[in-house]
Every structure is written in structure tokens, then in C-alpha cells.
N, C-alpha and C positions, 0 to 999 in steps of 0.2 A: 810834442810836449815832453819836458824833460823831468825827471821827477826829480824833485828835491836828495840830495845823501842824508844815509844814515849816518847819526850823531857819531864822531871815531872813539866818542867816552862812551861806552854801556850804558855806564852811572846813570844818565840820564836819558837813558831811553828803555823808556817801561815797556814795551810790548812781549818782550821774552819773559816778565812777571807776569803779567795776563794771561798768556801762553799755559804757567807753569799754573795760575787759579783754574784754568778750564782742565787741565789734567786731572787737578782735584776731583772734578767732578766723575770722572771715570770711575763704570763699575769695577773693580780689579777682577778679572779672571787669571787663572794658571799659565794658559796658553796664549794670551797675547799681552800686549804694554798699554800703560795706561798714558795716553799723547795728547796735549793741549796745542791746538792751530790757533793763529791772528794774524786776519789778513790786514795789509794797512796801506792807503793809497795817500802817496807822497806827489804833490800835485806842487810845481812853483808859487811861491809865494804865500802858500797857504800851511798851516799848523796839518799834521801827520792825521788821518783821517780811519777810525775800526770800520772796517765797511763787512766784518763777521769774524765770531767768533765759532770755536767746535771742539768736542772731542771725539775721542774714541766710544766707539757705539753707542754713539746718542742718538741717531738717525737707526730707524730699523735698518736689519739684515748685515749684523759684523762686520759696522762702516769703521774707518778710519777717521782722525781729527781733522786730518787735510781735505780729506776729500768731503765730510761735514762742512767746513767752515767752503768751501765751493758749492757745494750744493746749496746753502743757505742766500748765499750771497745772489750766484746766479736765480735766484727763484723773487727777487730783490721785485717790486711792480718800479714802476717809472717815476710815480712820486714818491715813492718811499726813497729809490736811489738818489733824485733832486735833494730829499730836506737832507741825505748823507753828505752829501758833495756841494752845500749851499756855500757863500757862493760858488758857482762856478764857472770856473774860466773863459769857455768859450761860448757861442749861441746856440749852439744846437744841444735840444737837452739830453743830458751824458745817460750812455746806455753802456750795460756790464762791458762788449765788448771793449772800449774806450777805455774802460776804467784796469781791466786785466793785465795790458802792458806797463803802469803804473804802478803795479800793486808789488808790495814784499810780502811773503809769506814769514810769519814767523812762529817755528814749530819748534817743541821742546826735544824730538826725536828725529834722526835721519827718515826724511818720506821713504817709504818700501818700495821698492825695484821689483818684489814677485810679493804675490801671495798665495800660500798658502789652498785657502780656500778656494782658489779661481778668478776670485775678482780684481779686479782693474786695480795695479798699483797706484799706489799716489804720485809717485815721482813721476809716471805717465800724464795722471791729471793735471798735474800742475803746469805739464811741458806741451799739454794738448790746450790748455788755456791761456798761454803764451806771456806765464807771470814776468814781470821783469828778473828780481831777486830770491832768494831763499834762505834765512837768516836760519841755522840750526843749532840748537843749546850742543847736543849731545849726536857721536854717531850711534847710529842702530848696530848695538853688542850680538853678535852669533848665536841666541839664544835657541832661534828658533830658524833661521835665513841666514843666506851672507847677503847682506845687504848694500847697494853702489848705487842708492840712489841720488846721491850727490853727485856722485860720476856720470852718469845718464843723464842728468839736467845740465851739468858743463860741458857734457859733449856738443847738448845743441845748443847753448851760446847763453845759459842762464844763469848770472852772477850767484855762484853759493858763496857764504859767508858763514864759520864755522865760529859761533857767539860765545865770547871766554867769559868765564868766571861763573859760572851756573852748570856748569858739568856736569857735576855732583848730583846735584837737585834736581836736574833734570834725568837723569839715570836712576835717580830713588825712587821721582815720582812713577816712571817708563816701571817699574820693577815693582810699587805697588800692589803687597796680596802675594808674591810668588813666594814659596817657599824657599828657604836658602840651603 
């Protein structure tokens, strides 16, 4: 199955503003960025599909957006995923795995290549869940990492898409609470 393209006008494709309201939600800390995920399954013939949303440490233990808006999604029961993906395309009823290679991620910050704390970057999760796309507002500034998580998902063959006109906003909201 082939998924439908993202719109070539921004203008009219909301998902990197949803992206940019779940940031909102971020507690700001000193030490890390405040990051809005939206994962979204583009299925033929069918209108663009939120199958989760996440931010940064919404999920106990100094989770990331990305890897919240994954964990939510995969913990999905079978009918909850059914009324997500109503109708849908094929007979057999659609299971995460199915739906993974369909999906765009769209995150208001470059996913993390290391962290930090020890735990599992995002750009691994994304590329061990075998997303098709990864649509990014903004790259991750040196704040606190050199960051290549864009580079590590096109190594293994995963379309990054670097989202103009939200730069800005997406780097304000990432910065949220830090002292300047």
C-alpha cells in the first residue's frame, strides 16, 4: 500500500500546528526542550489520519515527544485502532505493525541521536518502528548534543523532510523556560 504525499503547500497541512500545541503542553525544564510529536497515517484514498499525539515528559521517566506519541500509539487495543482507520482498506483487521510503514511522523524538533540520560534515542525508535517519513519544524541547536538524527534515519532509507516556515516557533517553543 502506498501512502498518499504530503500536501507541497504547508499552508494547508496542519499537522506541524498540532505538533507545535502538544509542545505547549511541555513542562519547560533548564536542561532539556520542550517537543510536540504527530504521528499521522496517509493511507490511499483516504483523508490524512492522527493515529497519536506526545510530548516531552508526558510519559513518566524523561520520555521524549517521539517516542511518547510511539508508545501511545503502539499500546493502541484492536478496536480502538479499527474506529482510527475506519474505513479501512483491506480485510484483514489493520494491526500497528501495518499501519508503521504508512505513517509520517511530524515533530516540531530534530528526533535525538544520543541522550544524554542513557536512554534510547528517538531517531532509533522511529527507525526500529520502520516509519515511512519524518517531517521536522526545526533542527536540534547544540545546546546540550550534536544532534544527526535526521542523518541516521536517511541513512537507513527514511524520507526526512525539513518543514519551512515554522522555524522560528518551533525553536521558541524547543527553548521554552531556558534562560537566555
Amino acid at each position: 500500500m502506498t501512502p498518499t504525499p504530503i500536501p507541497e503547500d504547508h499552508e494547508h497541512d496542519p499537522f506541524m500546528r498540532q505538533a507545535l500545541e502538544q509542545a505547549a503542553f511541555c513542562e519547560p525544564v533548564q536542561t532539556a526542550f520542550c517537543v510536540g510529536c504527530v504521528l499521522v497515517a496517509r493511507l490511499p484514498d483516504l483523508e490524512p489520519i492522527v493515529l497519536s499525539k506526545g510530548f516531552s515528559r508526558e510519559l513518566p521517566g524523561n520520555t521524549h515527544a517521539e517516542a511518547n506519541a510511539l508508545a501511545k500509539f503502539e499500546s493502541l487495543t484492536s478496536p480502538q485502532l479499527q474506529s482510527l482507520v475506519s474505513p479501512w482498506p483491506l480485510e484483514a483487521v489493520p494491526v500497528v505493525e501495518d499501519l508503521l510503514p504508512l505513517v509520517d511522523v511530524y515533530t516540531t524538533l530534530e528526533p535525538c541521536s544520543v541522550r544524554t540520560s542513557g536512554l534510547s534515542a528517538c531517531a532509533d525508535a522511529l527507525i526500529h518502528a520502520r516509519i515511512r517519513r519524518c517531517i521536522i519544524g526545526v533542527r536540534e541547536p547544540d545546546d546540550f548534543v550534536k544532534c544527526e538524527g535526521a542523518q541516521k534515519m536517511k541513512d537507513v532509507g527514511i524520507e526526512v523532510i525539513w518543514y519551512g516556515g515554522l522555524e522560528q516557533e518551533c525553536l521558541d517553543a524547543a527553548r521554552r523556560g531556558h534562560h537566555t
